[in-house]
C-alpha positions in Angstrom: 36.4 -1.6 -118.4 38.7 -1.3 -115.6 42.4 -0.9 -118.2 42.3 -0.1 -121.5 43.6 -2.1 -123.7 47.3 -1.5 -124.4 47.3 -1.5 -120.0 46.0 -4.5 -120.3 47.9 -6.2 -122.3 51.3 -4.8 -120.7 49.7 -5.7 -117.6 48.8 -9.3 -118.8 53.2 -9.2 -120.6 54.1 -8.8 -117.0 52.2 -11.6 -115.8 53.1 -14.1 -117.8 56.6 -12.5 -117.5 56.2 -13.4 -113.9 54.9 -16.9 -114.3 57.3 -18.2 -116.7 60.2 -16.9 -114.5 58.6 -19.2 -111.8 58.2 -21.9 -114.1 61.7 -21.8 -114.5 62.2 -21.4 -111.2 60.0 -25.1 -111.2 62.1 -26.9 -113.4 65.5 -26.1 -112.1 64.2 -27.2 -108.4 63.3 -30.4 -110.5 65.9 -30.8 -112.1 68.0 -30.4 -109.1 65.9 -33.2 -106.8 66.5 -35.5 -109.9 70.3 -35.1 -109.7 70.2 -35.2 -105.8 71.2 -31.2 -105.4 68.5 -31.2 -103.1 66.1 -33.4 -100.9 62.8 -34.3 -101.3 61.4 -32.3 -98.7 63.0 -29.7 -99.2 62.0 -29.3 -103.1 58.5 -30.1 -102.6 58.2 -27.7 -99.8 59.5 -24.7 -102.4 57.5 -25.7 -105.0 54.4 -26.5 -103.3 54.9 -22.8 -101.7 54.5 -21.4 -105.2 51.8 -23.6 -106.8 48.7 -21.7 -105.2 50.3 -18.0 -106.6 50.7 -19.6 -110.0 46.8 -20.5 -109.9 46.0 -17.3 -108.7 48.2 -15.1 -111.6 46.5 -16.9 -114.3 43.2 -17.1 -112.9 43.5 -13.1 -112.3 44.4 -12.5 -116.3 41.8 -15.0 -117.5 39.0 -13.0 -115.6 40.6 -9.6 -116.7 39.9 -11.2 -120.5 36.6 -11.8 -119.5 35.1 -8.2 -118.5 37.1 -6.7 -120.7 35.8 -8.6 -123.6 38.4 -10.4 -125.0 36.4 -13.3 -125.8 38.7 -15.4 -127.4 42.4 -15.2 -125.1 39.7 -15.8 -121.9 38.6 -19.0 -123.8 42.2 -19.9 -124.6 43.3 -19.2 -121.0 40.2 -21.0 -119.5 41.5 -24.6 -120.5 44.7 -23.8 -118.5 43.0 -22.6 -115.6 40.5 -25.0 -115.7 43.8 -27.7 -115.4 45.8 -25.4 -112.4 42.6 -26.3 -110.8 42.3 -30.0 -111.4 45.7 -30.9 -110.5 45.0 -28.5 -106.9 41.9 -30.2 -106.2 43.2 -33.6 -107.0 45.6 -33.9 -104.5 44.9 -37.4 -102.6 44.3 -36.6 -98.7 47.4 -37.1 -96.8 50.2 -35.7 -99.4 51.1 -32.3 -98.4 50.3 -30.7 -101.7 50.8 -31.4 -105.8 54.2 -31.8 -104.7 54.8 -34.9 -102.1 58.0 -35.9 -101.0 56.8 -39.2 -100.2 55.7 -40.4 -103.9 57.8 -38.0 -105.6 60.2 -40.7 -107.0 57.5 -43.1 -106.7 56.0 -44.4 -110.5 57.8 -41.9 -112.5 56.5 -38.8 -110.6 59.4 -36.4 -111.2 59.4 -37.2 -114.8 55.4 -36.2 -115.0 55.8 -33.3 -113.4 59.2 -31.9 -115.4 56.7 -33.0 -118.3 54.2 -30.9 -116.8 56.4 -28.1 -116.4 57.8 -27.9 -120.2 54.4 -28.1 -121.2 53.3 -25.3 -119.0 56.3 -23.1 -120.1 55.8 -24.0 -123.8 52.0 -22.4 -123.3 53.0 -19.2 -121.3 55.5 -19.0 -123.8 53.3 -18.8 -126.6 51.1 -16.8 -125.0 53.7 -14.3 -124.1 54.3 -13.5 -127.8 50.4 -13.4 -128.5 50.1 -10.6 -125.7 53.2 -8.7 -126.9 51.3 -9.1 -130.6 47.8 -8.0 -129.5 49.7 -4.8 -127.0 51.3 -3.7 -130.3 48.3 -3.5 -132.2 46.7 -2.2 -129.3 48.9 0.9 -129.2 48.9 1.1 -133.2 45.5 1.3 -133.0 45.0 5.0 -132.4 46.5 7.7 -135.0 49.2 9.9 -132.7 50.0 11.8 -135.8 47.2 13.2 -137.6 48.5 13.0 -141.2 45.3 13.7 -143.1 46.1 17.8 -142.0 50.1 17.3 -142.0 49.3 16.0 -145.8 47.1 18.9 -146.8 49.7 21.4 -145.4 52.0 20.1 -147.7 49.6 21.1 -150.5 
């Protein structure tokens, strides 16, 4: 094992800390294309910049779950990466990146995508409150005060 397991779970907190601050980031950039703040280009271009880090933040924690034994969060998080995958490696040849200015308001685009991105935060947000769960059982886990002699002291 590499952390133990309170680090890892602070560790994995900060991540997902991280990612749903750039999820929000994500939606107010959409949310700004669809009321015209912004262009296009210029939208697609920040997000797309930030779509490959996102991939790589998740896919980091879900192998950390993995050699440290946490069976069941790496098999939770696996479906997720799995998906940050998909969408990467489904990108048609030609568009510049999940993001394309060109189809972006094209067949309802923007609205699959701010779908995409409440569903995304709705699962890192969940997931947040799992990891703050298991780091608090993590550090209650171990006995700082040993009250068996504090107890017969008292005797």
């Amino acid at each position: 094992m590499i952390f133990s397991d309170p680090l890892l779970f602070a560790f994995s907190l900060l991540n997902t800390g991280a990612v749903l601050f750039l999820l929000v980031y994500f939606v107010i950039t959409l949310s700004d294309l669809e009321c015209d703040y912004l262009n296009a280009q210029e939208c697609c271009s920040k997000l797309n910049q930030w779509s490959l880090p996102k991939l790589i933040a998740h896919g980091f924690l879900s192998f950390l779950f993995l050699i440290h034994g946490h069976w069941i969060l790496a098999l939770l998080n696996l479906p997720m990466a799995f998906w940050m995958v998909y969408e990467l490696v489904s990108v048609p040849s030609g568009n510049l990146g999940i993001y394309d200015p060109t189809e972006i308001h094209n067949r309802g685009q923007l609205k699959k995508h701010m779908r995409d991105c409440m569903i995304y935060l709705g699962y890192y947000l969940l997931f947040f409150f799992a990891y703050l769960y298991c780091m608090i059982v993590a550090l209650l886990k171990g006995d700082p005060l040993n009250r068996d002699d504090q107890f017969e002291a008292d005797l």
